[in-house]
C-alpha positions in Angstrom: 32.9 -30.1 -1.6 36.5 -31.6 -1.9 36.7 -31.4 -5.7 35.4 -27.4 -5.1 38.5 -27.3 -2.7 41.0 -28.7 -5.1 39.8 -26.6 -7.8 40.6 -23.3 -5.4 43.8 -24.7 -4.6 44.6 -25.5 -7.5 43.8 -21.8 -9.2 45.9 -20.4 -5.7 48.7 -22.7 -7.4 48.2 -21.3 -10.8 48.0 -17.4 -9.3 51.2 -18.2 -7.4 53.2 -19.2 -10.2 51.5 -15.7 -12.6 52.6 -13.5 -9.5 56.6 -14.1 -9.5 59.4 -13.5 -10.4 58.6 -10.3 -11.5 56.5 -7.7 -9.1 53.5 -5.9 -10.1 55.8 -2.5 -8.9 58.4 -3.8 -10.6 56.4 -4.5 -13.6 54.9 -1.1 -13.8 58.6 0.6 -13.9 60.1 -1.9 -16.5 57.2 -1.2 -18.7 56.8 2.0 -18.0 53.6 1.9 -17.9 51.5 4.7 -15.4 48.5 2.0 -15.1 49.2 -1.4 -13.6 47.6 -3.7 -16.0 46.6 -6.8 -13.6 46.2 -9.3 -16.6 49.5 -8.6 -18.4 51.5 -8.5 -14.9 49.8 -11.9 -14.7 50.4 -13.3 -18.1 54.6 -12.0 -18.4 55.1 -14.1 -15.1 53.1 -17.3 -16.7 55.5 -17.1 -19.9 58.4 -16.9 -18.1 57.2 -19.5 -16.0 56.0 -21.7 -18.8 59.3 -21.4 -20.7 61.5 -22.7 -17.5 59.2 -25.5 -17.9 59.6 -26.8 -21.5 63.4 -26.6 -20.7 62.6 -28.8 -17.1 60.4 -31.4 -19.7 63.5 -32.2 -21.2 65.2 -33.3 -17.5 64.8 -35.4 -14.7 64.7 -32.7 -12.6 61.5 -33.4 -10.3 58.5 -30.9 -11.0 57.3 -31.3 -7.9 59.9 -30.0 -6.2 60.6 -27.2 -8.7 56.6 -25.5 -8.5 56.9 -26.1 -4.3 59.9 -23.6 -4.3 58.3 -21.8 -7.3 55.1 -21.6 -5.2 57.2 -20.7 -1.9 59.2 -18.0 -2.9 55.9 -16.0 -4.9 53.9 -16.2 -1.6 56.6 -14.8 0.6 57.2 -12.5 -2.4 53.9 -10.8 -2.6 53.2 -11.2 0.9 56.2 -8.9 1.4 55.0 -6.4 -1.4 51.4 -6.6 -0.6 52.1 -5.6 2.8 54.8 -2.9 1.7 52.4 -1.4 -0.9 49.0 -2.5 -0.1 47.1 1.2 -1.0 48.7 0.2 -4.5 47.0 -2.7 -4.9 43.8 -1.6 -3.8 42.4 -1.4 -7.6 43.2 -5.0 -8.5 40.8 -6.6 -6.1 37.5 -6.7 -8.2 39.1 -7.3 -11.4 41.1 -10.0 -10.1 37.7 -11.7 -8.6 35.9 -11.2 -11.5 38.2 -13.1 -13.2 38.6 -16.0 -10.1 34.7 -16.1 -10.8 34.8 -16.8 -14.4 37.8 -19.4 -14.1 36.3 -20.9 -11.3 32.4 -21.5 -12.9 34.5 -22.5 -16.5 36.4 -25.3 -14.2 33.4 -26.6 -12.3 31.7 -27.2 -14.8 35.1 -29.1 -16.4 35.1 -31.0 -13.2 31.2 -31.7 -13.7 31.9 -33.0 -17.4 35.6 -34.5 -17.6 35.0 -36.8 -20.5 38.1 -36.7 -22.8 37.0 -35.9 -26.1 38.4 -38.5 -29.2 41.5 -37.2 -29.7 42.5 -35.8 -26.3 41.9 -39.8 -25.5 44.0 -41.3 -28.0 46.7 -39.3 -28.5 47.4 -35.9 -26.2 46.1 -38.4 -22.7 49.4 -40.3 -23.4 51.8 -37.7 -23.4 49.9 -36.3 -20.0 50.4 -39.2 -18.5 54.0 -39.9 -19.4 54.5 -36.5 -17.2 52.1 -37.3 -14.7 54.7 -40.3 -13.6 57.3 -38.2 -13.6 58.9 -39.3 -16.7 60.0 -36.7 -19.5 60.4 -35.9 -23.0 62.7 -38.8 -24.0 60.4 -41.2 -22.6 57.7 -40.2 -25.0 58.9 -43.2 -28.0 57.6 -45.4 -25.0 54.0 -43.8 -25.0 50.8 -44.8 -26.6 49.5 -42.2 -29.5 50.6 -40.3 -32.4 54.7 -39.9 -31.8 54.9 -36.6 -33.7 52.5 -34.2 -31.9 54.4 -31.7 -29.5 54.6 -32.1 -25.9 54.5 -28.7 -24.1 50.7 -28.5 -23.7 50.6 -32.2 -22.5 53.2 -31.3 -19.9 51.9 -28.6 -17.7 48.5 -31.1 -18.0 50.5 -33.8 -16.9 52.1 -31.6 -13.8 49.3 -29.7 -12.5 47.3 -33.3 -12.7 50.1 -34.8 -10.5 49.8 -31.2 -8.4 46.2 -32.1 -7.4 45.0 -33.6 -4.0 43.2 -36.5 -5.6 45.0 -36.8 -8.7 42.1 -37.4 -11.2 43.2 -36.7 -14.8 40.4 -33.9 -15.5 41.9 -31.1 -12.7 45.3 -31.1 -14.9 43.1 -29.6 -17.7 42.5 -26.4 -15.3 45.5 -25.1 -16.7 43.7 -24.9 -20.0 40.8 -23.2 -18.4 42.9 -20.6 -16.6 45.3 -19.8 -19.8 42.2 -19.4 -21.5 40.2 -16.9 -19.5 43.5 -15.2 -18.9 44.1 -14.8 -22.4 40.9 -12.7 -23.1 40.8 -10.5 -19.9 44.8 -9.6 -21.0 43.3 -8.9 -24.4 40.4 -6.8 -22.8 42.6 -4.6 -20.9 42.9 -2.9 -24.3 39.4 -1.1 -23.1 40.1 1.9 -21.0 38.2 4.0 -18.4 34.8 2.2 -18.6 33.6 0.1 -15.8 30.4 -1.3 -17.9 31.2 -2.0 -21.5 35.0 -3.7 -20.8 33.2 -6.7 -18.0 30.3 -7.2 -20.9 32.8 -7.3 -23.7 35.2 -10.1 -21.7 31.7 -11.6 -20.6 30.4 -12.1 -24.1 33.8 -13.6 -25.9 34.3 -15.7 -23.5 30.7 -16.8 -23.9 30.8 -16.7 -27.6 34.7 -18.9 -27.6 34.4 -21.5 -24.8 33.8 -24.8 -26.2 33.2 -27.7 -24.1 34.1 -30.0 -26.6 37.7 -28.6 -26.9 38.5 -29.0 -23.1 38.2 -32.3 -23.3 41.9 -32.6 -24.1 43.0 -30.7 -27.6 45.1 -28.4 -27.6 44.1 -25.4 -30.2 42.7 -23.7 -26.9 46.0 -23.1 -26.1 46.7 -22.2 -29.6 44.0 -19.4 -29.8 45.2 -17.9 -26.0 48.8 -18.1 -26.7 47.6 -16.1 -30.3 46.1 -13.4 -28.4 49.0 -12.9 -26.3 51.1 -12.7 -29.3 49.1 -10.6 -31.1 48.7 -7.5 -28.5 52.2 -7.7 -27.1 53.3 -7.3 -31.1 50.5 -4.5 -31.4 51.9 -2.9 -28.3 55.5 -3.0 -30.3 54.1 -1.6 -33.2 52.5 1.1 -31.9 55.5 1.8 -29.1 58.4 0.4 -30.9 59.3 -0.8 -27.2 61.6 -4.1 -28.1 60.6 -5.9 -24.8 56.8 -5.7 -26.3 58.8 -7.7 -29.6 60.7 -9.8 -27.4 57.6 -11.2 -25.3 55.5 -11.5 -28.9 59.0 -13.2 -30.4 58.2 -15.8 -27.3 55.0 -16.5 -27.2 54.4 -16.9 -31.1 57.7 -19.5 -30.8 55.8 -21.6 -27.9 53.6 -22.4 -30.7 55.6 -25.4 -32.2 56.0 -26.8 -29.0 51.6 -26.8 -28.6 51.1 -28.3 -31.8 52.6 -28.6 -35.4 50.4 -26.4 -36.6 52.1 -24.1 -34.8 55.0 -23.7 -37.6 52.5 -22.2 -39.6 51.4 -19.7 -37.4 55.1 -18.6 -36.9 55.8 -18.4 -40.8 52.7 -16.3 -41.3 53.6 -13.8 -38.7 57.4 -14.0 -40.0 55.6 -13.1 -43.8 53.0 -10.7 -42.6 56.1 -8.3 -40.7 58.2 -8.5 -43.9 55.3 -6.7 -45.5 56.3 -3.5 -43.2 59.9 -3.8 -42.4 60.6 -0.6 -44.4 58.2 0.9 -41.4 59.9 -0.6 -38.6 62.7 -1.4 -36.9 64.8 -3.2 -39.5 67.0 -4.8 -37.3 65.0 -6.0 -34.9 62.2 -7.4 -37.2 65.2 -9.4 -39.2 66.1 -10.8 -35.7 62.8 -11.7 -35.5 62.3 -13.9 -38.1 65.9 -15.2 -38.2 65.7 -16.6 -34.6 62.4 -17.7 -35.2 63.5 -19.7 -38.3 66.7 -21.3 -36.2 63.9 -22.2 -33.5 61.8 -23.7 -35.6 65.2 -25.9 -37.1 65.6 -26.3 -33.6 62.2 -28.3 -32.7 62.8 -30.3 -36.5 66.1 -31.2 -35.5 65.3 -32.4 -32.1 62.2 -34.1 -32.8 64.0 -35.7 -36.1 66.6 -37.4 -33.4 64.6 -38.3 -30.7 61.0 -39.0 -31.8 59.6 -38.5 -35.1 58.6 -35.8 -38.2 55.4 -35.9 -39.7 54.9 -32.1 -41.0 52.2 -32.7 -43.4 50.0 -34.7 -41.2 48.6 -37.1 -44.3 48.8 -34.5 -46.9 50.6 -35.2 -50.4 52.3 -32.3 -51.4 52.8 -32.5 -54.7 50.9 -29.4 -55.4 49.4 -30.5 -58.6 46.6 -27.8 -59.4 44.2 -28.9 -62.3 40.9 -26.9 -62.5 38.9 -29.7 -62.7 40.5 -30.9 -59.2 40.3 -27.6 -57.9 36.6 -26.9 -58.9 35.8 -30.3 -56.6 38.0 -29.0 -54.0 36.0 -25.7 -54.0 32.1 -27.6 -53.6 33.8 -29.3 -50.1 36.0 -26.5 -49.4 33.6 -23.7 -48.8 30.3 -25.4 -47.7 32.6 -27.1 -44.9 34.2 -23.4 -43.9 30.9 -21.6 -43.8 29.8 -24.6 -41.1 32.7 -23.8 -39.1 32.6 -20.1 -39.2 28.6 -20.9 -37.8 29.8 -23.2 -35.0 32.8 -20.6 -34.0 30.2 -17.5 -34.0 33.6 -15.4 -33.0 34.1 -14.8 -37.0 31.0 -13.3 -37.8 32.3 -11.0 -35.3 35.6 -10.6 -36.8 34.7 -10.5 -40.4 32.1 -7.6 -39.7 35.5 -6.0 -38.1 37.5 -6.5 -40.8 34.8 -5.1 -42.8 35.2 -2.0 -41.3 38.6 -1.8 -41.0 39.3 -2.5 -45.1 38.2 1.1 -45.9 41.4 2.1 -44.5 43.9 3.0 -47.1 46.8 4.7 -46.3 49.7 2.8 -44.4 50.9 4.8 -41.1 52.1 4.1 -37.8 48.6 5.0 -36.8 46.7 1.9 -38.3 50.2 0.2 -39.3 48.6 -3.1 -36.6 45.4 -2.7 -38.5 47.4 -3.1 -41.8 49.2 -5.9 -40.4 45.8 -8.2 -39.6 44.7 -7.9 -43.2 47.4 -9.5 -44.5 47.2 -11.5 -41.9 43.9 -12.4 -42.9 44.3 -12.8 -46.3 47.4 -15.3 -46.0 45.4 -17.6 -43.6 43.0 -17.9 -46.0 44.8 -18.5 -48.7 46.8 -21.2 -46.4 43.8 -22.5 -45.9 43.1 -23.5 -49.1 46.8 -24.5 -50.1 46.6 -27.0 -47.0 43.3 -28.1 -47.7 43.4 -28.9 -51.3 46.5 -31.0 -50.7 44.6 -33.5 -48.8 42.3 -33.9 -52.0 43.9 -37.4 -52.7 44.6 -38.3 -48.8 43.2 -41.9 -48.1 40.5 -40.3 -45.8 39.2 -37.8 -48.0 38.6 -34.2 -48.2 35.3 -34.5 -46.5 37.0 -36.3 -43.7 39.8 -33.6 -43.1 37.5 -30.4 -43.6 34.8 -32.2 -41.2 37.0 -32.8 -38.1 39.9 -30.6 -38.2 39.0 -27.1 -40.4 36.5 -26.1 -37.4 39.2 -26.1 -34.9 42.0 -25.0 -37.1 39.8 -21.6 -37.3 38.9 -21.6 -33.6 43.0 -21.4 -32.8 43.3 -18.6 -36.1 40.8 -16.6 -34.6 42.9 -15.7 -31.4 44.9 -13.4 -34.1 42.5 -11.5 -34.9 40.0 -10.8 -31.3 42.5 -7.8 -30.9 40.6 -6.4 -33.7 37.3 -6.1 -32.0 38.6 -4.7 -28.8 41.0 -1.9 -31.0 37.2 -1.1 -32.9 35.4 -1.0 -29.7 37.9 1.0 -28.0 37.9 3.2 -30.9 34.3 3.8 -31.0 32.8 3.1 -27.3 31.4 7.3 -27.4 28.7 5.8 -29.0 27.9 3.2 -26.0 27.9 6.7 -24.0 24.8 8.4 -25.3 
């Protein structure tokens, strides 16, 4: 009964800090928007949130201190508005519990299981922990684990752990949970005017993309939510040409590096995929794009590079030495182990059926521009794929080694790009659900 307790405080926490500094009113006007989407009001407020964060991680500043008056100010806030505009906010109420209900069962049964899987143990725990005490980013040299990995997941684990009544190390994770489930009900917003078909889709993909396994400390869950927010804020921009819809894609993509290093190469495909188009968009604002997004990721180099340390191939060789022979080898490990993982994430048989459909498009407008967009998205992950893979040909470990424990996930966190796609198709197409 206590842990059940600490869990709802904890989500109360994790509302309060999604609810300010921005209103749900005010939201609607600066989006200019006539429907008040719950999940993106929610999910603006988190990013804003999380970004004041990182910046705290790099301070003594005490956390604690910072989410009370966080925590304060958003319940006097929207006690004030509620109370002001409550008629408004009438609609919210069995979407937002829907959503507590899902969060809530995912985090019990967190709570029920908290083992740390092998890699949340001996690595990303550490860097938790190193929060947890109150210590920051400079102290990191000083923890156990791999030096290079990136701290900003780690950090709101290590805070909302410290945030609990009984401080055990599993209710930190919540955070995970809740970006998570928040993620795909932002995403399902995208499904209009249907009270059946939009609960069953959200039902179903969080069914189909929850993975026990990965709550137990890794970060590519974060990966594949912060992926879906960045991809239907940039198809929002795309389709609107509204720069704030840029500007909050532009921040979420660039969290990313601060997740984990695989993050770069999320931000460098998006950068490549946009300069496919820019004779369709905005030139000036795309070029911004990717400039700022290449000083940021200089940034993270050059601060990692004087404070900690820079591993960016992670074991590979890169000396890029393509003989068939090698490559044929490459293939017979390759594509056995990719087929496993596209069986274990079942979410890409979804999104390869979707991309079937979509690849009978042929002209380029700002219609299906997004659509467009994904497959060459699609096509330059894959090809990544196999550029990053067949480097580690001569790695130590092996081939077998690095396709068997890190291609399953690496997918998992690509396939929050591309979800989108199935609520755009379903969207498109739900008249048939009708009859």
């Amino acid at each position: 009964m206590k842990e059940l307790l600490n869990i709802f405080v904890l989500l109360f926490l994790l509302l309060s800090i999604s609810s300010f500094p921005i209103s749900i009113l005010r939201f609607k006007s600066l989006f200019n928007v006539k429907k008040i989407y719950l999940f993106d009001f929610l999910s603006i407020n988190f990013l804003i949130n999380t970004i004041l964060l990182l910046f705290l991680s790099f301070t003594k500043f005490n956390f604690q201190v910072y989410l009370l008056a966080l925590i304060s100010c958003s319940i006097i806030f929207n006690i004030y508005q509620f109370i002001k505009y409550e008629p408004k906010y009438d609609f919210l109420k069995k979407e937002l519990i829907f959503f507590l209900i899902i969060t809530l069962i995912i985090s019990i049964k967190l709570s029920a299981n908290p083992t740390l899987s092998w890699d949340g143990l001996e690595n990303w725990y550490f860097k938790a922990q190193n929060f947890f005490y109150g210590l920051n980013f400079f102290n990191l040299n000083e923890t156990l684990g791999i030096n290079y990995y990136p701290h900003l997941g780690t950090y709101l684990w290590g805070i909302f752990w410290k945030s609990s009544f009984f401080e055990y190390e599993y209710y930190g994770r919540i955070i995970y949970v809740y970006i998570f489930v928040l993620s795909i009900f932002t995403i399902s917003d995208l499904i209009k005017d249907n009270h059946l078909i939009k609960p069953v889709f959200t039902s179903l993909i969080v069914i189909i993309c929850y993975d026990e396994f990965l709550f137990g400390g890794y970060q590519d869950v974060l990966l594949f939510s912060f992926l879906i927010f960045t991809s239907k804020y940039l198809y929002f921009y795309l389709k609107t040409s509204d720069n704030k819809y840029l500007l909050l894609s532009f921040l979420y993509l660039n969290l990313l590096p601060w997740i984990k290093n695989e993050g770069y190469i999320f931000v460098i495909i998006a950068i490549v995929s946009l300069s496919c188009f820019i004779n369709l968009l905005k030139k000036r604002e795309i070029i911004l794009f990717m400039i700022l997004s290449i000083l940021l990721i200089l940034l993270k180099f050059i601060i990692f590079n004087n404070y900690l340390s820079i591993n960016p191939t992670h074991g590979a060789n890169l000396k890029f030495n393509y003989e068939i022979n090698g490559f044929i080898e490459f293939l017979k490990i390759f594509l056995p182990g990719l087929i496993v993982a596209i069986f274990r994430y079942k979410i890409w048989i979804l999104i390869i059926m979707g991309f079937v459909f979509i690849f009978r498009l042929k002209q380029v407008n700002k219609k299906n521009i997004f659509y467009k967009f994904l497959k060459i998205n699609f096509v330059i992950y894959f090809l990544s794929l196999v550029f990053i893979y067949y480097d580690f040909l001569d790695e130590p470990r092996g081939l077998y080694w690095w396709i068997h424990t890190t291609l399953d996930r690496f997918l998992y966190s690509i396939s929050g790009s591309f979800i989108i796609l199935l609520v755009l198709i379903l969207e498109q197409n739900k008249h048939y659900f009708k009859k």
